[in-house]
MDAnalysis code that builds the backbone (N, CA, C; Angstrom):
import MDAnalysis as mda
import numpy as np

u = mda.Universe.empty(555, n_residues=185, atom_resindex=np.repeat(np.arange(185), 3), trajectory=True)
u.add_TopologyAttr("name", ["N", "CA", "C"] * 185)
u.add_TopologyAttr("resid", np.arange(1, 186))
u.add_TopologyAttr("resname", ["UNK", "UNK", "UNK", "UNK", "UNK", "UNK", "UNK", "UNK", "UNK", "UNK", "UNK", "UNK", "UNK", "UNK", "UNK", "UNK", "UNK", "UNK", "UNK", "UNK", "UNK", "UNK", "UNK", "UNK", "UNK", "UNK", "UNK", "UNK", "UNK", "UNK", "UNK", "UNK", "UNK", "UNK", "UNK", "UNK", "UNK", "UNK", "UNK", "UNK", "UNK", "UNK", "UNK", "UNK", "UNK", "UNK", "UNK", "UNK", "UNK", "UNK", "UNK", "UNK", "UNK", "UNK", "UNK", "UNK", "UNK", "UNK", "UNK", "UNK", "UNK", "UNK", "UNK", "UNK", "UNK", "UNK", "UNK", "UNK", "UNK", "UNK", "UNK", "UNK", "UNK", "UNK", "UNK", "UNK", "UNK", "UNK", "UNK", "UNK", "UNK", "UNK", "UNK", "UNK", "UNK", "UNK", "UNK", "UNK", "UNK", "UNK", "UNK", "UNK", "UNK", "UNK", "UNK", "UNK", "UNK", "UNK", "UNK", "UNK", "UNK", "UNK", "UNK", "UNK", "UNK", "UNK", "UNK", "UNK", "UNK", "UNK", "UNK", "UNK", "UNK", "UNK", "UNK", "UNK", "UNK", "UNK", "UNK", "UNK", "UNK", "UNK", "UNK", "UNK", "UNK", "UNK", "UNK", "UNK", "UNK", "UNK", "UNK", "UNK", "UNK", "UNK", "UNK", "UNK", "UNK", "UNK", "UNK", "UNK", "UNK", "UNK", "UNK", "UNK", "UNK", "UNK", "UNK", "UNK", "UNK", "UNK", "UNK", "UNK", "UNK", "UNK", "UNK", "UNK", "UNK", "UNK", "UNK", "UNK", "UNK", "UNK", "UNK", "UNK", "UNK", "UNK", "UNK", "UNK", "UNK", "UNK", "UNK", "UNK", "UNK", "UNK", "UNK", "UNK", "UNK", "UNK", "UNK", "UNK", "UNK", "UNK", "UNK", "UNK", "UNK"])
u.atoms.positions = np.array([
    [9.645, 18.665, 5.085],
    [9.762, 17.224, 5.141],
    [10.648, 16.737, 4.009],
    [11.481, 15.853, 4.720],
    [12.532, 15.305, 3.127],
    [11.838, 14.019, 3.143],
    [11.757, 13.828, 1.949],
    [11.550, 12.406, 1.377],
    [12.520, 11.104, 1.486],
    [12.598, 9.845, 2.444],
    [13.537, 9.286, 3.092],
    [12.569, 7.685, 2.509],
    [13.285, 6.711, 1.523],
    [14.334, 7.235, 0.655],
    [13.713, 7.961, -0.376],
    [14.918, 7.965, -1.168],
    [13.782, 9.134, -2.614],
    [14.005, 7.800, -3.856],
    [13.212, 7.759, -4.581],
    [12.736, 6.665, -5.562],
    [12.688, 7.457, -6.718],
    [12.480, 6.652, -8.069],
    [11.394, 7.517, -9.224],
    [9.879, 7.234, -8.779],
    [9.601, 8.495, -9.595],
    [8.221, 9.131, -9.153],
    [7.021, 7.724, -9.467],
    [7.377, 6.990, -10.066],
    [6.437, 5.683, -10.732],
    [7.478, 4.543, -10.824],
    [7.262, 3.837, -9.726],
    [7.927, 2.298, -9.941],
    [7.441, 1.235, -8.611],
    [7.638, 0.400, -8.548],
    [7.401, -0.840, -8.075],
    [7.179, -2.164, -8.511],
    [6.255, -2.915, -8.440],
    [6.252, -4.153, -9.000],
    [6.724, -5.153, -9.040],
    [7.305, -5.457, -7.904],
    [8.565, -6.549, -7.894],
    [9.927, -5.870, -7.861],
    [10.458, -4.425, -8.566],
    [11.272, -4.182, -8.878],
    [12.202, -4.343, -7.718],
    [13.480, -4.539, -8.011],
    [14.965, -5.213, -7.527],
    [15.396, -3.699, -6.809],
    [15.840, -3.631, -5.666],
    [16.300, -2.144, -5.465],
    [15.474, -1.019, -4.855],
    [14.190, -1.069, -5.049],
    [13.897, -0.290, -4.554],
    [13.663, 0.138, -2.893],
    [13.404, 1.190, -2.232],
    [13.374, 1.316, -1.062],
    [12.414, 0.400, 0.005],
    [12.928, -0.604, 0.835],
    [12.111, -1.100, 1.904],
    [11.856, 0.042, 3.043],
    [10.860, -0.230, 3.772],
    [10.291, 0.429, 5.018],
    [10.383, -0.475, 6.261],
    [10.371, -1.991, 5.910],
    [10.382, -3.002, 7.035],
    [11.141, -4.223, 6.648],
    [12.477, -4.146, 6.630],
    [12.933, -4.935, 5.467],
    [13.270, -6.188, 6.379],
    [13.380, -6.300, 7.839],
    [13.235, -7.571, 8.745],
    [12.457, -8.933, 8.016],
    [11.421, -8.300, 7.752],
    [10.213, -9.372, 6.643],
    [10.568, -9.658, 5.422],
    [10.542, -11.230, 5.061],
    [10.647, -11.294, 3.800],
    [9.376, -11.236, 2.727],
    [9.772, -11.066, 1.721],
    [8.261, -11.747, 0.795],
    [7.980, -12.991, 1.027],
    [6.724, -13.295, 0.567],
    [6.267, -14.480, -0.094],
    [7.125, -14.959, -1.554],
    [7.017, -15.808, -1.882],
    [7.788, -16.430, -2.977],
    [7.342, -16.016, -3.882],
    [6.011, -15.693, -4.207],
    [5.395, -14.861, -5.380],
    [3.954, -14.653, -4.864],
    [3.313, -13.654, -5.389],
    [2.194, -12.405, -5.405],
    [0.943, -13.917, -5.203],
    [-0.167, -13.614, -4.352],
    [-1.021, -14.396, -4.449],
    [-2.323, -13.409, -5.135],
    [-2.675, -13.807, -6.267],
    [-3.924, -13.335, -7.467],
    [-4.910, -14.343, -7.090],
    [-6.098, -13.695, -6.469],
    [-7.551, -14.942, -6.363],
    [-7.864, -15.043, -7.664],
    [-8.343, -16.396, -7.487],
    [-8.502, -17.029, -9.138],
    [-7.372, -17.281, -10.069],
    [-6.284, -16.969, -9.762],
    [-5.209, -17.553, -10.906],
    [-3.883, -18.046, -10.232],
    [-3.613, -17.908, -8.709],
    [-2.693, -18.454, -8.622],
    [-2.863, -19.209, -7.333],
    [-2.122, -20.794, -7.151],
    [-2.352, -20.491, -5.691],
    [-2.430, -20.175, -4.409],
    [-3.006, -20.479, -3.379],
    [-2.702, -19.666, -1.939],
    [-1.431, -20.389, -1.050],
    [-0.299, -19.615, -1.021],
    [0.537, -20.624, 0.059],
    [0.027, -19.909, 1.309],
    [0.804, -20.839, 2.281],
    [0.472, -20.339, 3.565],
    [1.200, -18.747, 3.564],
    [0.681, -18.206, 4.395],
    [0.681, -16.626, 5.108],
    [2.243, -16.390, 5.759],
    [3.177, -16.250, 4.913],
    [4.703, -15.306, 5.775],
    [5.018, -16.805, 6.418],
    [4.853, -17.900, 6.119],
    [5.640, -18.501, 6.996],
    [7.080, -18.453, 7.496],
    [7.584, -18.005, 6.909],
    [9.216, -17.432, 7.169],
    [8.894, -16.059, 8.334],
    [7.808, -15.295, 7.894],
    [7.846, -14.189, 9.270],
    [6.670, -14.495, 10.269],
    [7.222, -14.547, 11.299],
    [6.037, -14.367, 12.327],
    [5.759, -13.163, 12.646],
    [4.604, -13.130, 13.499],
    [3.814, -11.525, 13.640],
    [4.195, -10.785, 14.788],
    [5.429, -11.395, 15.621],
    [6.021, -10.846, 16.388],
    [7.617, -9.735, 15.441],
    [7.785, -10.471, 14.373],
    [8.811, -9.786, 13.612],
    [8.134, -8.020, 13.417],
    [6.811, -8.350, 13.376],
    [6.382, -6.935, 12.710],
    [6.706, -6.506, 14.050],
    [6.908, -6.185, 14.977],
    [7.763, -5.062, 16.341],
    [6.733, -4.751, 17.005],
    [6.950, -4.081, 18.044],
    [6.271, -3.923, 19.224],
    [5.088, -3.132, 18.880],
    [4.655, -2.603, 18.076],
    [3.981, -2.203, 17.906],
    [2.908, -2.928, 16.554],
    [3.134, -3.853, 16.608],
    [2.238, -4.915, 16.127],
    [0.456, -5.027, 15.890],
    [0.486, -4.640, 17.782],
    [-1.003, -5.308, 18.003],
    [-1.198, -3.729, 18.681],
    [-0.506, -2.957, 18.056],
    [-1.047, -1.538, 19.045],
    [-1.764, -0.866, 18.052],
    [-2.598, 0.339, 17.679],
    [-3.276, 0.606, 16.951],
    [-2.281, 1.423, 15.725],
    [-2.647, 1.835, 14.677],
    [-1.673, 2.707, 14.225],
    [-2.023, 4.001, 14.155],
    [-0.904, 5.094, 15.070],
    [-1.378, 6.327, 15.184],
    [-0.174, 7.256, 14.103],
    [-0.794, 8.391, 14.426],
    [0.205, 9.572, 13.783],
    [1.829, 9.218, 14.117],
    [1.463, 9.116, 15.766],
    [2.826, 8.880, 16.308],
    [3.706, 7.852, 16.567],
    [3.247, 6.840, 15.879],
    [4.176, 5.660, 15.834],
    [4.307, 4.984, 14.558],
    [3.693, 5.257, 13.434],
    [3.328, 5.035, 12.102],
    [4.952, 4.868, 11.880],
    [6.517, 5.274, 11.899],
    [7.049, 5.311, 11.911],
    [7.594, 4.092, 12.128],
    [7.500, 3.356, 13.145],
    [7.539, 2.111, 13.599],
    [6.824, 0.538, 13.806],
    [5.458, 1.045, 12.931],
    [4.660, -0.008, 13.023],
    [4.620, -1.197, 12.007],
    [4.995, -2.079, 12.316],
    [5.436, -2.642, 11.139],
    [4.173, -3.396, 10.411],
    [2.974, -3.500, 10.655],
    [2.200, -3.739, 10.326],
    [1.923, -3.045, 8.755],
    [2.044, -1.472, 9.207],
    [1.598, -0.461, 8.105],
    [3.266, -0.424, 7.431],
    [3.896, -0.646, 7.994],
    [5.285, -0.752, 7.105],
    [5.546, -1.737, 5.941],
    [5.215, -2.561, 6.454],
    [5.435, -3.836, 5.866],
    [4.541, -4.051, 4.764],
    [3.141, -3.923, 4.643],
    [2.062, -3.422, 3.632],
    [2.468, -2.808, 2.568],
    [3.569, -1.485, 2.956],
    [4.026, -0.737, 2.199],
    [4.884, -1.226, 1.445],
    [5.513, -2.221, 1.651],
    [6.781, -2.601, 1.003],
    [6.019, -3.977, 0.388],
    [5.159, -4.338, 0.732],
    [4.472, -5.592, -0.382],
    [3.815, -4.808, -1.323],
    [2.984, -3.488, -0.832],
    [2.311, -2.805, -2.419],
    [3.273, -2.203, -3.038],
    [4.247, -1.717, -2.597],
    [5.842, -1.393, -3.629],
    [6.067, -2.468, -4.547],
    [6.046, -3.645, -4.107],
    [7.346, -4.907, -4.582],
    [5.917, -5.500, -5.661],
    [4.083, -5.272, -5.777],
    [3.640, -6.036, -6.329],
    [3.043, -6.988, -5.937],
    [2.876, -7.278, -4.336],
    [2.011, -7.842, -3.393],
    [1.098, -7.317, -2.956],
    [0.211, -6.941, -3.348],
    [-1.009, -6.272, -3.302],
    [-2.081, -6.916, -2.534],
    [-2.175, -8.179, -2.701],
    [-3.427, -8.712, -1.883],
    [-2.744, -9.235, -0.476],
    [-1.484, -9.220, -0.321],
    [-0.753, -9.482, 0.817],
    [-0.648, -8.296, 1.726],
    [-0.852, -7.026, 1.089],
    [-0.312, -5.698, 1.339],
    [-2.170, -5.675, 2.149],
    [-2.511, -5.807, 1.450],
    [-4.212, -5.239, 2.545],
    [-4.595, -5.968, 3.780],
    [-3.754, -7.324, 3.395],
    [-3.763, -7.843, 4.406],
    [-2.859, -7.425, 5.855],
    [-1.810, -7.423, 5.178],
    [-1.162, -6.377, 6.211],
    [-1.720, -5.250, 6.796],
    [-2.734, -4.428, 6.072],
    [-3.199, -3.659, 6.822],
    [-4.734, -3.372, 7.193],
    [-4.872, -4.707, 7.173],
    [-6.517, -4.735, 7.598],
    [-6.204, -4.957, 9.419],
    [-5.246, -5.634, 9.462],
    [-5.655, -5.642, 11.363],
    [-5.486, -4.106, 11.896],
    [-4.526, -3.897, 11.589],
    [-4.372, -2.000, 12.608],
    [-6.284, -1.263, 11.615],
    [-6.468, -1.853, 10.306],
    [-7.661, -0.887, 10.257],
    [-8.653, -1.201, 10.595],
    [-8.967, -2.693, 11.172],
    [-9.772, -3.099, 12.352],
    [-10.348, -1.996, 13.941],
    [-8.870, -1.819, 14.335],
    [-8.637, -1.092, 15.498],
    [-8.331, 0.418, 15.113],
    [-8.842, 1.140, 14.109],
    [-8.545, 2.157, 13.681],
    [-9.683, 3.293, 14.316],
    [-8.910, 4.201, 14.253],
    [-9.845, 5.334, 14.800],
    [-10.865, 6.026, 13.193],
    [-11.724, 6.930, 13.721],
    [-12.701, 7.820, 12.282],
    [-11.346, 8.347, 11.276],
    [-10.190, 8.043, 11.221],
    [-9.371, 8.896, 10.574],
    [-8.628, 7.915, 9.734],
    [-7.762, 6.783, 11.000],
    [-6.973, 5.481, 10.329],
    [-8.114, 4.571, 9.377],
    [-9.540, 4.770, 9.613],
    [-9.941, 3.482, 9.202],
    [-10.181, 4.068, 7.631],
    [-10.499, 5.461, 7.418],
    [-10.883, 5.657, 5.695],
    [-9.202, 5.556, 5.275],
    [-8.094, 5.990, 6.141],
    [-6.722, 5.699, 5.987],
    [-6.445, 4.402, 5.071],
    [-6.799, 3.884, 5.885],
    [-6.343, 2.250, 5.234],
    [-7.085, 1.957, 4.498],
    [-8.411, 1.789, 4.499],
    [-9.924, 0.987, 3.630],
    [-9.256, 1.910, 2.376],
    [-8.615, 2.950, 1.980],
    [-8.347, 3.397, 0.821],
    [-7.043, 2.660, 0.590],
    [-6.215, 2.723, 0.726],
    [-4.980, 1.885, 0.613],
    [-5.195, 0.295, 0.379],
    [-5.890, 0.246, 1.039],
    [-6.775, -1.609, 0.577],
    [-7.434, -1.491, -0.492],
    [-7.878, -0.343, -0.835],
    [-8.704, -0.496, -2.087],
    [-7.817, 0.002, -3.170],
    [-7.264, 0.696, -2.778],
    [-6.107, 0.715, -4.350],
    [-5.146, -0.304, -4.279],
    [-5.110, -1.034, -3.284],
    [-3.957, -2.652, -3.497],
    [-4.928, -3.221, -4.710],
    [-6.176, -3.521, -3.912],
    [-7.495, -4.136, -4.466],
    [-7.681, -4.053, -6.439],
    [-7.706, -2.824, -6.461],
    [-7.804, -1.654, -7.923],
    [-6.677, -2.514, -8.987],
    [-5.285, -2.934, -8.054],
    [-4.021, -2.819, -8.788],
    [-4.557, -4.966, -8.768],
    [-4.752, -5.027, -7.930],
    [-5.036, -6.509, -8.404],
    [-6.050, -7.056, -9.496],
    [-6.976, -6.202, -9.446],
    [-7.906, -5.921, -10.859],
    [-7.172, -5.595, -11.955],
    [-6.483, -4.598, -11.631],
    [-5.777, -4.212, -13.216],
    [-5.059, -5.612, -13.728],
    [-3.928, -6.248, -12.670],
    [-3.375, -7.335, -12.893],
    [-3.894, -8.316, -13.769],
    [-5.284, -8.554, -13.324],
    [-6.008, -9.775, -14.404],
    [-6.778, -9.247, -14.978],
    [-6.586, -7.853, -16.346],
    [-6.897, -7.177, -16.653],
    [-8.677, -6.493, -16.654],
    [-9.124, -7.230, -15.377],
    [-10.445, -6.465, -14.845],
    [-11.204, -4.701, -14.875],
    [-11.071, -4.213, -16.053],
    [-11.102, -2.798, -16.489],
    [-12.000, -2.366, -14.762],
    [-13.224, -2.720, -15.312],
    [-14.635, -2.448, -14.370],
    [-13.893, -2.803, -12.959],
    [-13.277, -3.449, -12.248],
    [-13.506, -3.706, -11.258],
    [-12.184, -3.087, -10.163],
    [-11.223, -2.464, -11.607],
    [-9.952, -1.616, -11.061],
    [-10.751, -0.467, -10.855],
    [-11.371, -0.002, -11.949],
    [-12.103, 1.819, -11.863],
    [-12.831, 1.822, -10.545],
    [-14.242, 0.790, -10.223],
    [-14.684, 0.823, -9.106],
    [-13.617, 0.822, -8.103],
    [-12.531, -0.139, -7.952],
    [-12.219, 0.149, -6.261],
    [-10.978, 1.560, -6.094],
    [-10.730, 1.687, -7.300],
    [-9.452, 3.075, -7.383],
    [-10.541, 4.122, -6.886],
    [-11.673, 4.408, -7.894],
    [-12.469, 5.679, -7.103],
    [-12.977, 5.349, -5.742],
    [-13.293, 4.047, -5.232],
    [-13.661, 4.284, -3.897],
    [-12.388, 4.501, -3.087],
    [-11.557, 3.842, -3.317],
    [-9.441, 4.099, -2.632],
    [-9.224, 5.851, -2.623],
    [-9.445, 6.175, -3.809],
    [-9.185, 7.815, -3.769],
    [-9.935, 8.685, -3.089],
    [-11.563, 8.044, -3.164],
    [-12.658, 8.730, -2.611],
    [-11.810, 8.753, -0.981],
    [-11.521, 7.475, -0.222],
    [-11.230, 7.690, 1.343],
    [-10.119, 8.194, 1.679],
    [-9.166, 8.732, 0.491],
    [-8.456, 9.128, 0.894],
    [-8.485, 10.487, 0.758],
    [-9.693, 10.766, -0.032],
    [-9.690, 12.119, -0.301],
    [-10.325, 12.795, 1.149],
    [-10.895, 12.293, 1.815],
    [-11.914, 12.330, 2.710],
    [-10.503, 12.384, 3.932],
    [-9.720, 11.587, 3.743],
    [-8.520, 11.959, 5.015],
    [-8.236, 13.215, 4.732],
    [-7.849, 13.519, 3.575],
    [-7.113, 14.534, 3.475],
    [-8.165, 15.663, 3.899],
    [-9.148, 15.813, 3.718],
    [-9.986, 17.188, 3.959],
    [-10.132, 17.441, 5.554],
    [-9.639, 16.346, 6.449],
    [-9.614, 16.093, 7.654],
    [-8.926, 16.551, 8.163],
    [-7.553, 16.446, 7.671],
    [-6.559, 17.445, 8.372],
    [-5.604, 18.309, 7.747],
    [-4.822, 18.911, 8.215],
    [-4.622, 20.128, 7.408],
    [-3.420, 19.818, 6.747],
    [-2.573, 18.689, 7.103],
    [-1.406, 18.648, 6.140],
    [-1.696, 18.497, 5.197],
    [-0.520, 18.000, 4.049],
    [-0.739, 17.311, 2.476],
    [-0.301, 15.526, 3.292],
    [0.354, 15.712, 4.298],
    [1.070, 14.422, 4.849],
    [0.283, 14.219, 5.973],
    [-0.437, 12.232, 5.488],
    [-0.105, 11.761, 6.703],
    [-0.081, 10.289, 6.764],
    [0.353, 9.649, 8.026],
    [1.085, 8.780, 8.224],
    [1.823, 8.350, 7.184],
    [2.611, 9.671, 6.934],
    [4.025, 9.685, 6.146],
    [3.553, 9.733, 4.699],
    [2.461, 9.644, 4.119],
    [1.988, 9.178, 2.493],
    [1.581, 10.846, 2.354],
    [1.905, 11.419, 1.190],
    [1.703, 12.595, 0.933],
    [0.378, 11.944, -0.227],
    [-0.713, 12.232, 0.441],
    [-1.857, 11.679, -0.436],
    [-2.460, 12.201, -1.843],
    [-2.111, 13.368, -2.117],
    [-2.327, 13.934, -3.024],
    [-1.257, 13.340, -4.290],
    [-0.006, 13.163, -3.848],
    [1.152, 12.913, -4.863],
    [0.571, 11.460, -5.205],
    [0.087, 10.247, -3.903],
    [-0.284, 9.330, -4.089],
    [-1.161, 9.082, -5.515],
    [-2.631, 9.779, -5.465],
    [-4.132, 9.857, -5.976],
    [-3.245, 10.241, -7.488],
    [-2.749, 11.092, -7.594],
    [-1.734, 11.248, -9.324],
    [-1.432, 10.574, -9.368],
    [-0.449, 8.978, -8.939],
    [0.198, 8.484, -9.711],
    [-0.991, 7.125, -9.826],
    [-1.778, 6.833, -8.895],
    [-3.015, 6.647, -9.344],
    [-3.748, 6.476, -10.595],
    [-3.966, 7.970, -10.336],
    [-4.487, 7.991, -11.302],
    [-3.972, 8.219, -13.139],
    [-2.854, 8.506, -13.014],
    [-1.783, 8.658, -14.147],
    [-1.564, 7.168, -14.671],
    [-1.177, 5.982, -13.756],
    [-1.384, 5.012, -14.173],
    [-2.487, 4.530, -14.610],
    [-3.569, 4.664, -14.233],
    [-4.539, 4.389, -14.921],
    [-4.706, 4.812, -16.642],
    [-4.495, 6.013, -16.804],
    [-4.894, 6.414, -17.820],
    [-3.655, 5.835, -18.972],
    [-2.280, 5.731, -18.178],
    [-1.186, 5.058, -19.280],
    [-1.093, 3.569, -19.311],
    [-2.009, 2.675, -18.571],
    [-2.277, 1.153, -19.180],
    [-3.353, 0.704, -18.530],
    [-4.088, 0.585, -19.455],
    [-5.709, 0.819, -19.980],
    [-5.887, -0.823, -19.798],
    [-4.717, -1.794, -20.546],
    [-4.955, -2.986, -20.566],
    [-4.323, -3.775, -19.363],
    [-3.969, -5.164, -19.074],
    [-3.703, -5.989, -18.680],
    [-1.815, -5.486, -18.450],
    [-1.443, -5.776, -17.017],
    [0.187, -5.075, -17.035],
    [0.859, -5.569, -17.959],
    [1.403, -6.801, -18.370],
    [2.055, -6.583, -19.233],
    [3.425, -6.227, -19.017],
    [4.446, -5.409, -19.136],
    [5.747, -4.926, -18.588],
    [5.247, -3.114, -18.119],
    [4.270, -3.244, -17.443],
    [3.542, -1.854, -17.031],
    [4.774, -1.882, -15.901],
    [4.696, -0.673, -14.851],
    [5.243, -0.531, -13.428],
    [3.895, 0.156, -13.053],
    [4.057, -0.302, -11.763],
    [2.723, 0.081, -10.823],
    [3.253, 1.000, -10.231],
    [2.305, 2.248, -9.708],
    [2.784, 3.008, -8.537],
    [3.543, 2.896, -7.027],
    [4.152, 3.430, -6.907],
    [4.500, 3.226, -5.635],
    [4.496, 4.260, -4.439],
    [4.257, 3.435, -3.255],
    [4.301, 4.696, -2.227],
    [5.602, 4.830, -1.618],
    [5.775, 6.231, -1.918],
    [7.226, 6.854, -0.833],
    [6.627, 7.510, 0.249],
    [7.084, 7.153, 1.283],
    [6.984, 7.279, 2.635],
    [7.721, 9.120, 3.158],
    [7.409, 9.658, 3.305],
    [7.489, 10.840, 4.004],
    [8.426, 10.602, 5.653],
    [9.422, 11.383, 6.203],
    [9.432, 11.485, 7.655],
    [9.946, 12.762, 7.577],
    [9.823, 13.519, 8.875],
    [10.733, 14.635, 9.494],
    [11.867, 14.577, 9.393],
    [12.854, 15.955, 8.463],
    [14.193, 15.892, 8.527],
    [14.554, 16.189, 9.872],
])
């Protein structure tokens, strides 16, 4: 598997440049934080037909590629939209099978983790990172790759957890982890 695009191993956050997955969608104007900032309305610039035909279909192995639901998630927890990013992927983990749903509920919980860290919430990043790692650890024992739906989960859970241990406090000019997306050369 080649890595499509290739990034540094630790970045995101807003950062300028880095690789989109669903780049049709724009951001929000800035990151919505409960309790400190306020709520604008939801993508009004994108409607939920932009996320593509595969929208309202479930997200499988075999279309993960194209779903812009789980795409688009990806590129808000890249850029530093984190509570936008779970949102993005709470509907496909609604309709998720025993596999997609610890899939995502972990990916929501490390958006979750990184929004704690944000308003420097020690206690309430540690709780949802170990439950985020816990479901993803639990995918991974499921099937036999290191990859799936494109997230090599193991590389994920390190930078995880590496960030954790290199800013302890409030971000600050930290960079958050980011996910690189995996496909078939």
């Amino acid at each position: 598997m080649a890595k499509i695009p290739s990034a540094p191993p630790d970045c995101g956050s807003g950062q300028q440049g880095w690789p989109r997955y669903w780049p049709e969608l724009s951001f929000p104007s800035s990151p919505f934080v409960p309790g400190i900032s306020p709520r604008t309305e939801r993508h009004a610039v994108n409607s939920w037909e932009d996320l593509g035909a595969f929208a309202d279909r479930p997200l499988t192995a075999a279309n993960w590629p194209r779903h812009g639901p789980y795409l688009f998630g990806v590129d808000l927890f890249n850029h530093g939209f984190w509570w936008e990013a779970h949102e993005q992927w709470e509907r496909p983990w609604r309709c998720g099978d025993l596999l997609q749903r610890p899939f995502l509920q972990g990916l929501i919980q490390l958006a979750a983790s990184l929004l704690k860290w944000r308003v420097g919430n020690a206690r309430g990043q540690d709780v949802l990172r170990s439950k985020g790692l816990r479901n993803l650890e639990t995918v991974k024992r499921k099937v036999s790759e290191e990859v799936y739906m494109g997230l090599c989960l193991e590389e994920l859970a390190l930078k995880i957890d590496r960030h954790r241990r290199l800013h302890q406090g409030a971000p600050a000019e930290a960079i958050a982890p980011m996910i690189i997306l995996c496909r078939d050369a």
